[in-house]
N, C-alpha and C positions, 0 to 999 in steps of 0.2 A: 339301571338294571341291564345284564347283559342277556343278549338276542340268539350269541351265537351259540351253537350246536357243539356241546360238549357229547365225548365219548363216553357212555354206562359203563362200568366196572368189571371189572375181572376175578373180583375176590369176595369171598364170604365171610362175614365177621360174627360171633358174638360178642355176650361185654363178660368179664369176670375181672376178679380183684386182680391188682398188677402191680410189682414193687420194680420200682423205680431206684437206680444208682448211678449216674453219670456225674463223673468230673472231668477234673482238664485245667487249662493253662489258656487264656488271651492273650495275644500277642501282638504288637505290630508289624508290618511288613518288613522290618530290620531284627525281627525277631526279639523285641524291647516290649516287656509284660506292659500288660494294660491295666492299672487297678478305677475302680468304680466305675466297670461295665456292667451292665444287666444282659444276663442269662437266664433266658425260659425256655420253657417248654409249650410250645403253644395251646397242644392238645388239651397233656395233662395241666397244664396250667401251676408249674413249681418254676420257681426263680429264687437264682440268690443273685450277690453283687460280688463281682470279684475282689481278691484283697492287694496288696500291696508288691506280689508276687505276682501277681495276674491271675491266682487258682480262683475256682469255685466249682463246687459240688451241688449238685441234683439229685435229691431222697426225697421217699414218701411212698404209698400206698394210693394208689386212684384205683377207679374202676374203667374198663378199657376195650377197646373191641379184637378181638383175636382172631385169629386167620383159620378158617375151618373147610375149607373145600377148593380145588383148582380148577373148577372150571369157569370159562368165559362164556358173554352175551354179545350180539352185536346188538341196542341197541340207542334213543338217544333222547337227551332232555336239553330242555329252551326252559329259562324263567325270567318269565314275564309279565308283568302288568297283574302284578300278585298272586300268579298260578304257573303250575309246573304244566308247561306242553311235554308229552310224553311220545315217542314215536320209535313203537314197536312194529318186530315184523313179523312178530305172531303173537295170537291169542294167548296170557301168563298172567299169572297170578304176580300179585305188588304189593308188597309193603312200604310206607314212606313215613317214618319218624322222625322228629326231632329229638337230640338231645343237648346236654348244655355240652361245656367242653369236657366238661371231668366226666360224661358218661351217665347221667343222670337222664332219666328220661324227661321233656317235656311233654311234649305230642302226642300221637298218632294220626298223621294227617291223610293216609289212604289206606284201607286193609281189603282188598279185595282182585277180581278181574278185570283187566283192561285188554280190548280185542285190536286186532292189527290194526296199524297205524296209528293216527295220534288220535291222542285223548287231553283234555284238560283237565286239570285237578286245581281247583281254589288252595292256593298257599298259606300266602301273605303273611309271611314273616317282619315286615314294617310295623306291623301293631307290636309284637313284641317288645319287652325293654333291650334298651341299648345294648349292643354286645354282638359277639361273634355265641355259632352255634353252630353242631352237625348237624347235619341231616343223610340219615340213612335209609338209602334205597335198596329195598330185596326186590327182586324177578325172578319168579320161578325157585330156585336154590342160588342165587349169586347174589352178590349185595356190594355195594359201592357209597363210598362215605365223601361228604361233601363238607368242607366247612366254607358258611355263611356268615352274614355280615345284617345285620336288619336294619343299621345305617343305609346300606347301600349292597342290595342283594345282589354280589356278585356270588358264581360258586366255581369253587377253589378244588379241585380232584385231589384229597388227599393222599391217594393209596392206589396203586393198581394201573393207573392210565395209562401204559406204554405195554405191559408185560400178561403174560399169562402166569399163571402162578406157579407151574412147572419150572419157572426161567426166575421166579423171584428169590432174593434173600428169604423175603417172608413165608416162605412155605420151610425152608429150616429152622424157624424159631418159633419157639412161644410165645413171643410179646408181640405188641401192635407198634405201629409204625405213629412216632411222632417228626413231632418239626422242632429244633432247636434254633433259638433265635440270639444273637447278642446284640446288643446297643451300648453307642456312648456314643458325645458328641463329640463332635468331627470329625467322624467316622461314619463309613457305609454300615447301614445296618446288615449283618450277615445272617444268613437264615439256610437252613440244608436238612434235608431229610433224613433220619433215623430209620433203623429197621431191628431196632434192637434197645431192650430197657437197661441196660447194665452196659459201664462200660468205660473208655475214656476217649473225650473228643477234645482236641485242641486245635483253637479257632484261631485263627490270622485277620485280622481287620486292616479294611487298606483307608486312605481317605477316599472317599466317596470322588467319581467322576462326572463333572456336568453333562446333561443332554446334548446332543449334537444340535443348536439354534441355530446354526449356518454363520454364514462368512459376516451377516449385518448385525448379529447381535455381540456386542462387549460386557461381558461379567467382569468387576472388578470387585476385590476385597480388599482390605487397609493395610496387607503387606506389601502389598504392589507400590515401585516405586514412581512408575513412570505416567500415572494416569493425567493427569494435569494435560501432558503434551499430547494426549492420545484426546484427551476433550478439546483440544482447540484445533488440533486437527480435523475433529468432526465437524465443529461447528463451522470453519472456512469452507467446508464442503458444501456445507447446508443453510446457510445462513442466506442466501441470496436463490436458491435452488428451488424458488415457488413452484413452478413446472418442471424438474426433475426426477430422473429417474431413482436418485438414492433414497433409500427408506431405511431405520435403523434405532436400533433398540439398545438404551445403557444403561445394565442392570448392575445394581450396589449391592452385595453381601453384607449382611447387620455388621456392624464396627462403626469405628470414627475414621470419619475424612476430612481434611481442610482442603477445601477445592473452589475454585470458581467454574460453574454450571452452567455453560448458555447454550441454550435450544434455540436449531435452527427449523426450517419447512422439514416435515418427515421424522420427527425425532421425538421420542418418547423413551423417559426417563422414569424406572422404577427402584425400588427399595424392594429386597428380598426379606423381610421381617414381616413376622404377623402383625407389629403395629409400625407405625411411622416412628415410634423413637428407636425400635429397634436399628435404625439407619442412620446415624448424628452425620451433618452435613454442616464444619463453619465454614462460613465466604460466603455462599450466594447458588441459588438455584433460580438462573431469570434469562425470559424470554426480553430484548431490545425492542426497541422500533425498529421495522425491516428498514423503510421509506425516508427519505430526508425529512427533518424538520416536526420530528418525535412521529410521523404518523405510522400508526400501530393497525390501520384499518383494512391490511392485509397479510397480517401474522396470522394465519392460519395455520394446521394441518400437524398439531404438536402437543406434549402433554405429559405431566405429570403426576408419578404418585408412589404415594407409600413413603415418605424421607421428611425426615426432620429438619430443618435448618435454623438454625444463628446466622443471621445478616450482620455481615459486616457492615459497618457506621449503622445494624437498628433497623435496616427497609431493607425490603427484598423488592425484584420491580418485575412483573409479570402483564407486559403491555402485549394483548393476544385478541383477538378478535375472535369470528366460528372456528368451531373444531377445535377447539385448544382446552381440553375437560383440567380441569385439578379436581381429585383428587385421594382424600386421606392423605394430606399433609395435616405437618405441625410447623407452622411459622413464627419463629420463638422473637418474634419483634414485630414490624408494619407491614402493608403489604402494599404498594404501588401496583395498580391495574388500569395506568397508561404511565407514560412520560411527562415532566413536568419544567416544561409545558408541550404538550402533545393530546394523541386520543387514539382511540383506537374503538372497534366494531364489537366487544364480545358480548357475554363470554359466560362460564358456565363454571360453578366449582362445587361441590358435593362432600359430604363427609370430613370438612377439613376445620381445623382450632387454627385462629390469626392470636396470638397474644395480644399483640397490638391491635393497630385500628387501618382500615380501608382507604384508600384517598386514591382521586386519579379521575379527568373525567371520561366516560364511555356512555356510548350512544346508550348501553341498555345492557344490562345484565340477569344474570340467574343465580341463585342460590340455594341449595336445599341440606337442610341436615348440617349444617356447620355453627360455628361458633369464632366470633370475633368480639374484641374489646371497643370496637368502634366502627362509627360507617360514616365518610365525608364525602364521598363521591358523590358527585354531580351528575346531569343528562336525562334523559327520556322518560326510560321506562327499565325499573327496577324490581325483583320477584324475588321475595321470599319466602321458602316453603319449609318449617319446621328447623326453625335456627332456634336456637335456645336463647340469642339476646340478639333478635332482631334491631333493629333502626329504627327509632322514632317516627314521626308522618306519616301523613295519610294521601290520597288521592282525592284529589285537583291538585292542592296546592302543593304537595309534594310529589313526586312521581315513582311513589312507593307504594306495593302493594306486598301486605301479608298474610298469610296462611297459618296457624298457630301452630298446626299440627300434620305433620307429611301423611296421606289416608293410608298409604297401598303402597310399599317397595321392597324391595330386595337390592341390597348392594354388589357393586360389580364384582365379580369374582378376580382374585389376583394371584398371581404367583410369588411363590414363596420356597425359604428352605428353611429344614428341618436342624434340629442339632447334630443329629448326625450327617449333615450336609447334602441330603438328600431334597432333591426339587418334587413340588407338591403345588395343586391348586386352591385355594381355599374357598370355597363358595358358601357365603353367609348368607344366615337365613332371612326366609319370607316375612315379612311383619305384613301381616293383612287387615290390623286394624290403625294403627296411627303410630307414629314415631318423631319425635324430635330428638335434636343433635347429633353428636358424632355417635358411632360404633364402636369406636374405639377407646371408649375411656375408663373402662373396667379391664385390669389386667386379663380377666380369662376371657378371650376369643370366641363370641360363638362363629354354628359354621361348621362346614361339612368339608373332611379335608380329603384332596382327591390324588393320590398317586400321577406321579408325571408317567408310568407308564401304563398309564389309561387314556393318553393322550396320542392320537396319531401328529407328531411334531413334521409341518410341512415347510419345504426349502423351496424358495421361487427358483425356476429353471429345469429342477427335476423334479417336480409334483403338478401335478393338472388334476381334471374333475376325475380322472379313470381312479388313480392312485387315490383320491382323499376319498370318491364314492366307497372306494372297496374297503376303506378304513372303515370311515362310518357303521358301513353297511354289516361290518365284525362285531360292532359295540364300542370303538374308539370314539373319544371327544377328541377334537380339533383344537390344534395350536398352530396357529397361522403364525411364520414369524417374516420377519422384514421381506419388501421385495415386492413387485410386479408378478401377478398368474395370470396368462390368456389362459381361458377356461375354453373349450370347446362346445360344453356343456354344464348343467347347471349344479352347483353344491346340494346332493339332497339331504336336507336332515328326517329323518324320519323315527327316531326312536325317541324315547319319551327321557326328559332330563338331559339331552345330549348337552352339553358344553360347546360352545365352537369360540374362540377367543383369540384376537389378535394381539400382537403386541409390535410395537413400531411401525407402527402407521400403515401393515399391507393392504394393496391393492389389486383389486377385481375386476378384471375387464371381461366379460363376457365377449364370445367373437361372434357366435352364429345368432344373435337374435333371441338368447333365451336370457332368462334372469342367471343374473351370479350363483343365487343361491335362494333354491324351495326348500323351507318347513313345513312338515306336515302337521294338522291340525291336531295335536299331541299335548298333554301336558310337560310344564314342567321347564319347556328349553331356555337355554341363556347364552345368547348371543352376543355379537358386539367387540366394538376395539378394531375396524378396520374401515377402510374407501371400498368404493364401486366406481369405477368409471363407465359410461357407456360407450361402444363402439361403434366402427358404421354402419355396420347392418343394427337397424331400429328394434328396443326390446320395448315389449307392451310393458313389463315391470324390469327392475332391476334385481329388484328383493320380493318376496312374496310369502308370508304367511300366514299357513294353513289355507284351506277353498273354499272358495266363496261358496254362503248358503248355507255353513254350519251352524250348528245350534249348540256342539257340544258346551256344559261348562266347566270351563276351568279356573273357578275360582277357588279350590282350594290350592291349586297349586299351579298359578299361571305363569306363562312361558316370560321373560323380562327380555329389551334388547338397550343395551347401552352403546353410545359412540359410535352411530352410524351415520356416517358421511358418505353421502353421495353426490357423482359430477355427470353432467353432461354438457362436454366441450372442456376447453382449458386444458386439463390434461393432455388431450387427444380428441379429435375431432369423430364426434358420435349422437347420436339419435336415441330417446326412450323415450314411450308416451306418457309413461308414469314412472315414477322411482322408486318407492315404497308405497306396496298395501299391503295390509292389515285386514285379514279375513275374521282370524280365528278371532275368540272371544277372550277377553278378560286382561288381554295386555298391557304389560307395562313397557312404558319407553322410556328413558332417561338419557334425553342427551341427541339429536340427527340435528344434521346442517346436510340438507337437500339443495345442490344448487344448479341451476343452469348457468353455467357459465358468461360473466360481462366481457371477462378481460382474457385473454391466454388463445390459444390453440381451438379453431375452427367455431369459431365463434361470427355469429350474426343472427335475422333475424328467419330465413331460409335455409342454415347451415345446421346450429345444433336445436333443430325442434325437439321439444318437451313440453309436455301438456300441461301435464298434474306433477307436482312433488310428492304428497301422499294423499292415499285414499285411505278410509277407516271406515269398513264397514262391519268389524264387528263389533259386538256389546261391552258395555263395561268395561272400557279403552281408557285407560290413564295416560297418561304423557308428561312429562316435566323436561323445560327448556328445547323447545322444539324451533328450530329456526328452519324458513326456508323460502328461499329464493329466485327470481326474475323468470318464471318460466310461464308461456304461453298461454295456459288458460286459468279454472282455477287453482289458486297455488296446495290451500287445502282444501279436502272434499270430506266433509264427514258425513257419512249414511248410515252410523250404529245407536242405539239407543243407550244413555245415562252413561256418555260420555265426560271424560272431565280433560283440561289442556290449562295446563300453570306454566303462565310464560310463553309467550309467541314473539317472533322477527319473522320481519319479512319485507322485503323491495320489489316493487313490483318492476317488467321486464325494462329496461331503460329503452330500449333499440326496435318502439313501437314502430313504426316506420308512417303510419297515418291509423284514421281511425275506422277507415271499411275494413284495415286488419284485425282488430282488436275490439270485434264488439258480439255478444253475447244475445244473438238474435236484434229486437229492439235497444239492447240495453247496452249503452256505452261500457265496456271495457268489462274486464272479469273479476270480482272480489278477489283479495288476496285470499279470505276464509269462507266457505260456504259452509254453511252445516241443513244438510237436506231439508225440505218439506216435508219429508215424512217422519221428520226426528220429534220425538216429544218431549226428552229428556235431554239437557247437556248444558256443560258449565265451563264457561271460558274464562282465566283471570289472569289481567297483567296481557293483551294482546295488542300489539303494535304492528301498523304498515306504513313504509314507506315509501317516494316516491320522489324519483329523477328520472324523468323524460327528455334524454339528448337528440333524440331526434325528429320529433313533430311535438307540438300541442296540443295533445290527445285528453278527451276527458275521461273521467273514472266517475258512474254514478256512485259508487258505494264501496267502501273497504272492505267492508264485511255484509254477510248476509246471512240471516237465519231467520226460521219460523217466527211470521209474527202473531201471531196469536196462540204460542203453546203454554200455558202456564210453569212448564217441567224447563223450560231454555231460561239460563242465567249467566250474563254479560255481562263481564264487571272491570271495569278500568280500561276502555279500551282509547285507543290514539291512533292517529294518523299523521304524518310528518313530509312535507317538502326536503328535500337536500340539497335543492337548486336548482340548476339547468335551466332557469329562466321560461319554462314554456310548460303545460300542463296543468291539469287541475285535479285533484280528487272532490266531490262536489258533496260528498259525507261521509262519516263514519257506519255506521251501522242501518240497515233500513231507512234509508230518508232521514236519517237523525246526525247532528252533530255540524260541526262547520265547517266550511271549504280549506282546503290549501290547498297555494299556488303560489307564484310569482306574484301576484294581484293580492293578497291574503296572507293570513298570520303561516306561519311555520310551521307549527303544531298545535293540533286541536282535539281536546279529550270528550270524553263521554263517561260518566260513571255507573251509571246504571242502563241494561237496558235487558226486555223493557221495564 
């Protein structure tokens, strides 16, 4: 919905019968006819298809609104949260109707007085069926027409917004002003105002021109001849680049390419089709081992989606650890998720069809909503959530656990283009009761498609929080594309549905001490697809949504965040006491790697303090594949009730320094997962912590902790694992339950139930 303050009207209309005559010629920009475009009218709602010549003709009879009076109003309407805010500057009479496009009446949605200043009138055009619609507003004697959208109520000034009617075409004619539209593909859609029913207009179509995504993002299509050397130029850049500054985004237009594909640190790789075949890729789309000697255990900070591939020799090899999401691929052969022989840390895929079969070993993995012909993979601890042909095994003796059916998700929103080559976001819808497999396997797309310029598109270097606040703050969704923002201050979202969405891995650094980015406790938001780093002046969060203490609910339509990675240290030497809370209620997460930094830039156990990774304290909190890492006290904190968490990682801090630093009143050392004493409700499956202590022999009473006596808490498969370093112990899994590891003791130790 948009917020901002459109201009009331200048013109008065009624409706009466209206005969409609317009032709013409399509043409290309070389002045070469265009046959089998579509020509409409959007009002009156007549189209034909051009023919072989490029003509087409516009006839018929509608009924239509006519120009009956010149005078103007000052003054203004907002619609919002399913009501017209109105804001007059004096006391008049209002009319507000709906009609369809052809002039038919639906409504009557206000007939009466509204006194100065604003007033609310209940709208809510969203119950509606699908479709665009007028709405026409009288004040006093003047009236102003609006076409609507009940997808997505934006409103559209059709008539009058600039001009008084003394200075208009339409005060010399007798017809109503329509909008004529043409389409074909590979072409810009062309669209221009009429002021006149009879007549002849000839259209020029050009090929549509890309968004300006700045200097880090590469669009390629299959005419291009030189992409190959433009990908291995990238990847030399980034391939070894863990703590670097370049970030960068390379995006494939629907066709065929034979290409070889390697992703390095920063680099995120899409398909511009509504599904992954729309993109054929043969040769390989594969991330390496960064490290000598296959290890994959810090491939981080990369990602792909939306493309099809054929592997050359049959494998594709995707050795990636945190932060490294697939998907919505289609991998038309195997799928290597380590090196062989090698391993690596991850990892996390979603929505994606393997034709083949899985193989590779990794410490632990996630999966939700895909589909594969096999699963060989070895290691820890393994999560399926709503695959359609999950893996065999069970837990103990396998290190698998499944979920039959995904409860609660909405899939990430992606970008895409249109046939007429126009750029679009697609955001697919909410399933609020259960889902298995992919989304994609029915040719029609569901899913709500959002104009690229409904998007404030931001460039690192020339945008900061003033420029994206005041976007927002119009009604723009955010596209963040490649590149480092020192914010001065914090990202606010605060409209209801906002979009804010990265693409090539951007990064957040906050400088003064406040979080990157506040959501307001709103329905509807969809986040995701970018880093937070923290600075050196210390943020109490990094991220924060909605405030603490609310109740509202949103479960019919709650806010989702996918792909949120957060640092403190490595990157840049910085301080947060927490990284992510979760206020509001009803959220879904899909996807954060939360880390305090072991290895990289200002790193120690005095240098980058960090408490908490996340806090959740509101209700009805979903999460899937939530990793998070080595930070100082507990890693996760949950205080919301009938919480659920599918799939957990986590290492507790390696660089304990002794154990007067690292103990929790009485109690040796901090659980990687707390879930409050006050919780009565919550369900944890698939949750693992690990531990390497390089610098003292510190013990750890307990991995985990939760209410022990709530009948509503359910803990299922959980583990705890040494990685070595010879020194250390964790002394249980869960509550005083489960068995030691250490140096002294087995390696990994499970729990099935508890309690």
């Amino acid at each position: 919905m948009k917020n901002a303050m459109l201009a009331i009207g200048i013109c008065i209309m009624a409706i009466s019968a209206q005969t409609i005559s317009i032709s013409g010629k399509v043409s290309n920009s070389l002045g070469q006819p265009i046959s089998g475009a579509i020509v409409q009218l959007l009002v009156s709602q007549i189209k034909a298809t051009t023919d072989a010549n490029g003509s087409y003709n516009l006839s018929g009879t509608v009924n239509a609104f006519i120009p009956c009076h010149n005078q103007s109003i000052q003054s203004h309407i907002t619609y919002g949260n399913k009501r017209l805010i109105v804001n007059t500057p004096f006391s008049q009479r209002m009319s507000i109707k709906l009609f369809s496009l052809s002039g038919i009446l639906v409504s009557t949605i206000y007939q009466g007085t509204v006194g100065k200043g604003i007033t609310e009138i209940p709208c809510g055009v969203e119950g509606l069926g699908h479709g665009a619609y007028l709405l026409a507003i009288r004040t006093n004697d003047k009236n102003t027409i609006y076409k609507i959208n009940s997808l997505s109520p934006i409103m559209q000034p059709l008539i009058g917004h600039s001009n008084t009617m003394q200075n208009s075409t339409l005060a010399k004619t007798t017809g109503a002003p329509d909008w004529i539209q043409a389409t074909m593909q590979g072409y810009a859609s062309h669209v221009e105002q009429l002021s006149f029913p009879t007549g002849i207009v000839n259209i020029t179509m050009a090929a549509p021109v890309a968004p300006n995504f700045g200097a880090n993002t590469y669009i390629f299509d299959p005419s291009m001849s030189n992409i190959q050397s433009q990908l291995t130029s990238l990847y030399s850049q980034q391939q070894g680049a863990q703590f670097g500054s370049g970030r960068c985004a390379i995006l494939f237009k629907p066709g065929h390419y034979a290409l070889s594909v390697l992703l390095g640190f920063y680099t995120e790789v899409l398909g511009l089709g509504l599904t992954p075949d729309s993109v054929q890729i043969s040769g390989s789309i594969e991330s390496d081992a960064y490290l000598s000697g296959g290890n994959a255990t810090c491939n981080f900070w990369r990602s792909c989606a939306g493309i099809a591939v054929t592997p050359t020799g049959g494998s594709d090899l995707w050795a990636v650890s945190q932060a490294c999401p697939m998907r919505r691929m289609h991998v038309k052969g195997n799928l290597s998720i380590a090196p062989n022989p090698g391993a690596g840390s991850g990892g996390f895929i979603a929505d994606t069809r393997v034709e083949g079969s899985i193989n590779g070993w990794q410490e632990q993995w996630f999966s939700r909503n895909s589909q594969y012909n096999g699963w060989s993979s070895s290691g820890w601890n393994f999560v399926f959530v709503g695959n359609s042909n999950p893996p065999s095994g069970s837990w103990p003796s396998q290190p698998i656990t499944v979920i039959q059916k995904t409860p609660t998700i909405r899939e990430k929103p992606f970008l895409y283009v249109d046939n007429s080559g126009s750029y679009n976001v697609l955001v697919p819808p909410f399933h609020a009761d259960s889902s298995v497999g992919i989304s994609w396997a029915n040719p029609a797309i569901a899913g709500t498609s959002v104009p690229i310029d409904q998007f404030f598109i931001t460039r690192a270097g020339t945008d900061n929080a003033t420029s994206i606040n005041a976007a927002l703050a119009s009604g723009k969704n955010l596209l963040l594309t490649p590149g480092i923002y020192n914010l001065d201050a914090s990202i606010k979202v605060i409209r209801p549905g906002t979009i804010v969405l990265g693409i090539g891995m951007p990064s957040l650094v906050p400088q003064n001490g406040t979080p990157a980015l506040e959501a307001s406790d709103v329905d509807g938001l969809k986040i995701g697809g970018f880093i937070v780093d923290a600075s050196a002046n210390n943020s109490a969060n990094l991220i924060v949504m909605g405030e603490q203490g609310s109740t509202k609910d949103h479960s019919s339509d709650p806010s989702s965040l996918w792909d949120i990675f957060a640092r403190v240290g490595g990157q840049f030497s910085g301080q947060a006491t927490c990284m992510l809370t979760i206020n509001s209620n009803n959220v879904i997460g899909d996807h954060f790697w939360l880390w305090r930094a072991d290895h990289g830039t200002g790193v120690g156990w005095t240098s980058n303090k960090n408490v908490n990774g996340l806090i959740v304290n509101g209700n009805n909190v979903t999460l899937y594949g939530l990793f998070v890492e080595h930070t100082q006290g507990y890693q996760t904190v949950w205080n919301g009730n009938n919480g659920r968490c599918y799939f957990y990682q986590c290492e507790f801090p390696y660089d304990v320094p002794d154990q007067a630093s690292w103990k929790n009143g009485s109690i040796n050392g901090f659980a990687s997962y707390k879930v409050a004493n006050t919780v009565t409700s919550f369900e944890g499956w698939g949750l693992g912590a690990y531990a390497f202590f390089n610098r003292a022999a510190v013990v750890l009473d307990n991995g985990f902790e939760v209410p022990a006596n709530a009948p509503g808490i359910k803990m299922r498969n959980l583990l705890t694992v040494t990685l070595g370093g010879n020194q250390g112990t964790v002394t249980h899994i869960v509550n005083g339950n489960g068995n030691a590891v250490g140096p002294n003791t087995a390696q990994v130790a499970r729990v099935t139930t508890y309690p």
